[in-house]
C-alpha positions as CSV (number, residue, x, y, z in Angstrom):
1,X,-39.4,4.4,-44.1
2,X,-37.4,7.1,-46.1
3,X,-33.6,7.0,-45.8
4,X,-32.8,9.6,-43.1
5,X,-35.2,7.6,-40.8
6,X,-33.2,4.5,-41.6
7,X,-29.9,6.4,-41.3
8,X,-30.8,7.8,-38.0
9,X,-32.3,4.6,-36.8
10,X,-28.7,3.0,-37.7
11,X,-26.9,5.3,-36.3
12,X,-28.3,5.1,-33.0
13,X,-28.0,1.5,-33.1
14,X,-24.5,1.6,-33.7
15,X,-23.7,4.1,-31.0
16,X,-25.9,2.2,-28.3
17,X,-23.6,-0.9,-29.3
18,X,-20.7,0.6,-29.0
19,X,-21.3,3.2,-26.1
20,X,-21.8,-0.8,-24.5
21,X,-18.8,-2.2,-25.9
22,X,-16.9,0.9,-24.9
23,X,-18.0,0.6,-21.3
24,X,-18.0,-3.3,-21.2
25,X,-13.8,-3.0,-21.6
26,X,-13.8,-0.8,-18.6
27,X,-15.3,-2.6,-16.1
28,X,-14.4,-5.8,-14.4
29,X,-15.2,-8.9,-16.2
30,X,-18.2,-11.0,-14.0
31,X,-15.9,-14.0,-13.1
32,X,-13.3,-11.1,-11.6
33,X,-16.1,-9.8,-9.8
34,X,-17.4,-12.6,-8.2
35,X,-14.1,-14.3,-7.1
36,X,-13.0,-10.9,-5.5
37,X,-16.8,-10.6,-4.0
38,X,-16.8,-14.1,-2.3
39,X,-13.1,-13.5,-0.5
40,X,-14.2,-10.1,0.3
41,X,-17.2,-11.9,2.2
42,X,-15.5,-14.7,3.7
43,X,-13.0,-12.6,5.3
44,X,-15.2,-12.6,8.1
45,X,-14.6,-15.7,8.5
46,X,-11.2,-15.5,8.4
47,X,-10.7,-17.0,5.0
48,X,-12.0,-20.5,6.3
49,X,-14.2,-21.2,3.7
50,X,-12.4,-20.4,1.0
51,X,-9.0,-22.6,2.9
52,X,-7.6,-24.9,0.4
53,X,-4.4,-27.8,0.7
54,X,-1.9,-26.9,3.2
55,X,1.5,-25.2,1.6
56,X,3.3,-25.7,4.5
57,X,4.1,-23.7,7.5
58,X,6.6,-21.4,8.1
59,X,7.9,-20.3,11.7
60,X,5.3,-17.1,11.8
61,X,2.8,-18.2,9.6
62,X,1.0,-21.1,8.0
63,X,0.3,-20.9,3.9
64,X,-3.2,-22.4,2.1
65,X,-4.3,-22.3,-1.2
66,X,-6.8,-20.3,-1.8
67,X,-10.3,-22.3,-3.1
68,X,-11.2,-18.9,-5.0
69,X,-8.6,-17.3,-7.6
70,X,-9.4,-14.5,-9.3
71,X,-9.0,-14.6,-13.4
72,X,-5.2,-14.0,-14.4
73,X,-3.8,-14.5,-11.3
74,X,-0.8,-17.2,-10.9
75,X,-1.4,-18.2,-7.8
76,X,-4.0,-17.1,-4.7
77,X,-3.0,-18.1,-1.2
78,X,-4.4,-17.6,2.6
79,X,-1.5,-16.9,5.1
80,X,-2.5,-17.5,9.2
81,X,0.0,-15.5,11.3
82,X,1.0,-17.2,14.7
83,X,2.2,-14.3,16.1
84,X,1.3,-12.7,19.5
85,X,0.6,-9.3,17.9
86,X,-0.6,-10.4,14.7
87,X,-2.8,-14.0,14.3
88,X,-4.8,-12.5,11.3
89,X,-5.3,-14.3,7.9
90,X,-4.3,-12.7,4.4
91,X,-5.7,-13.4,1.1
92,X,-2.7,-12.8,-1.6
93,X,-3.2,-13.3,-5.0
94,X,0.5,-13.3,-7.5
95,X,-1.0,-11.1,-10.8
96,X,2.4,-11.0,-12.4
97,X,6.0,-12.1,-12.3
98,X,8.3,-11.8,-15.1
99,X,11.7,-9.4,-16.4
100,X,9.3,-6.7,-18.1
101,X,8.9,-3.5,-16.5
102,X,6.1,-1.9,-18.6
103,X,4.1,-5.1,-18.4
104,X,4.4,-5.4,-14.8
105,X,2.9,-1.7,-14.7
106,X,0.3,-3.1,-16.8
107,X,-0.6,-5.2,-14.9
108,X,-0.7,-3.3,-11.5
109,X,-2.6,-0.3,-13.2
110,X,-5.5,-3.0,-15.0
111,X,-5.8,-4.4,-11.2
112,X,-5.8,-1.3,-9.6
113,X,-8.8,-0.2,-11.6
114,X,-10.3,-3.6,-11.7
115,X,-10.6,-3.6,-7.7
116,X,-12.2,0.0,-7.6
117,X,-14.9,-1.1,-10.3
118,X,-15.6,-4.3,-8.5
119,X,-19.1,-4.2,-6.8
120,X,-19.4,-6.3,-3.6
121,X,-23.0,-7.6,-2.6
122,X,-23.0,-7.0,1.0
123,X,-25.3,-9.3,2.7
124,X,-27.7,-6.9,3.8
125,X,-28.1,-6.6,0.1
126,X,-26.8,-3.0,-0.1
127,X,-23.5,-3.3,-3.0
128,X,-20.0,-1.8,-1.8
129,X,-16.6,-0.8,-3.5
130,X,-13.4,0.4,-2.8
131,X,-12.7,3.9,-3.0
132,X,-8.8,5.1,-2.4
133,X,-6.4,7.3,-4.6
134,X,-3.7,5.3,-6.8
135,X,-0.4,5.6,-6.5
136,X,1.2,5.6,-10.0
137,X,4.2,3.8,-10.5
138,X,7.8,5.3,-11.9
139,X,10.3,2.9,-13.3
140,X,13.1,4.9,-11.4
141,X,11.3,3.9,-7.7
142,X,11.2,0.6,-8.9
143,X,8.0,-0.1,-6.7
144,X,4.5,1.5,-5.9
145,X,1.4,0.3,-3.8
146,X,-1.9,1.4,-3.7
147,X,-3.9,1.2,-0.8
148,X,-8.0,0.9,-1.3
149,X,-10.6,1.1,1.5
150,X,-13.5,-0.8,1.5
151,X,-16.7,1.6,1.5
152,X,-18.5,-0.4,4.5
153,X,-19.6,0.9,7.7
154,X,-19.0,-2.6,9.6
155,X,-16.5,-2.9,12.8
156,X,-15.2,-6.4,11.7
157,X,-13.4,-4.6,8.0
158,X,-12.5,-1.2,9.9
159,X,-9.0,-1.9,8.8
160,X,-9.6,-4.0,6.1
161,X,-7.6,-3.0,2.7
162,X,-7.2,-3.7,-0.6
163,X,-3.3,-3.5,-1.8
164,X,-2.0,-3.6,-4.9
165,X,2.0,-4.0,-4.7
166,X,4.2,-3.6,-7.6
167,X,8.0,-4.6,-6.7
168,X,11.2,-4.9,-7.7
169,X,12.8,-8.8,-7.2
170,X,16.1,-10.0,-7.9
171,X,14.6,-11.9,-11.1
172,X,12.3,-9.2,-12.2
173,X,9.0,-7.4,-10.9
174,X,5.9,-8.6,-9.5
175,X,2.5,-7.6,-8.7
176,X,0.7,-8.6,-5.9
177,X,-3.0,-8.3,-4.4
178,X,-3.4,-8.3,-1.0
179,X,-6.6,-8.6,0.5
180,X,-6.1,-8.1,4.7
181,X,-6.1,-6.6,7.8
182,X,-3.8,-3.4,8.3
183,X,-2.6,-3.2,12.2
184,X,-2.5,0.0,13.4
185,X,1.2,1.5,13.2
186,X,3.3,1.6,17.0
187,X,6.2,3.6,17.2
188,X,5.8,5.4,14.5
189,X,6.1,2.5,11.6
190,X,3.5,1.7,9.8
191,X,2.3,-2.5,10.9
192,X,1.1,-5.0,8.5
């Protein structure tokens, strides 16, 4: 073999590997993935697989741990409403709490664009995702969600969302992922 062959034969080496590398830091890491695929699926069952140890119940709704957290999250619960309008579950994961601004903006930007690169197996075998436009946060608003629609044509997830909250607290900023049902708005206001 002379030494352009080898060079060339290198080179293309090298650029496979890190044309692999380059697209392996974009995309949603397996475990992600999966955690968000199996509480995607189970929210037809209202979360009741997935149902964990009681947190305790509240006067409008009853809080679970969640069986399936996603990787880097702090905590992942399932919240049933009990009231007449509303007796839904929500998934919500806790992706960040802390004092820093630009890390909290991090944060809800990496999930963000690790929910719209998630695949879903659907379980007619077909693979879904969540298509929706991002709302970019500003440190002057001090808060910024992003609502993502699942791309499925299936009655039971017409209003199902994906939303991805960045807020302001009085010890600092979190970011939230909320996996639900969004009621339709009355009155003019939008309904959770």
């Amino acid at each position: 073999m002379n030494k352009r062959t080898l060079l060339l034969l290198l080179l293309m080496v090298s650029f496979n590997f890190g044309r692999a590398q380059f697209y392996k830091s974009f995309l949603p890491s397996p475990e992600f993935n999966n955690a968000l695929e199996k509480i995607v699926l189970d929210f037809r069952l209202n979360f009741e697989t997935i149902k964990g140890e009681n947190r305790g119940q509240q006067e409008e709704f009853e809080s679970y741990e969640s069986t399936i957290k996603l990787p880097g999250a702090e905590e992942c619960v399932i919240n049933y409403y009990h009231s007449l309008a509303d007796t839904t579950a929500s998934w919500q994961a806790m992706m960040y709490r802390g004092e820093n601004y630009s890390e909290a903006s991090r944060t809800y930007l990496n999930v963000c664009r690790l929910i719209k690169k998630s695949r879903v197996h659907w379980i007619d075998r077909s693979i879904i995702g969540f298509t929706g436009e991002m709302e970019e946060p500003k440190e002057n608003v001090r808060f910024a969600t992003t609502t993502l629609d699942l791309d499925l044509d299936d009655r039971r997830y017409n209003r199902f969302k994906a939303e991805v909250e960045l807020v302001s607290t009085y010890s600092g900023f979190e970011v939230h992922l909320n996996l639900h049902t969004v009621r339709p708005a009355t009155d003019g206001a939008v309904g959770y």
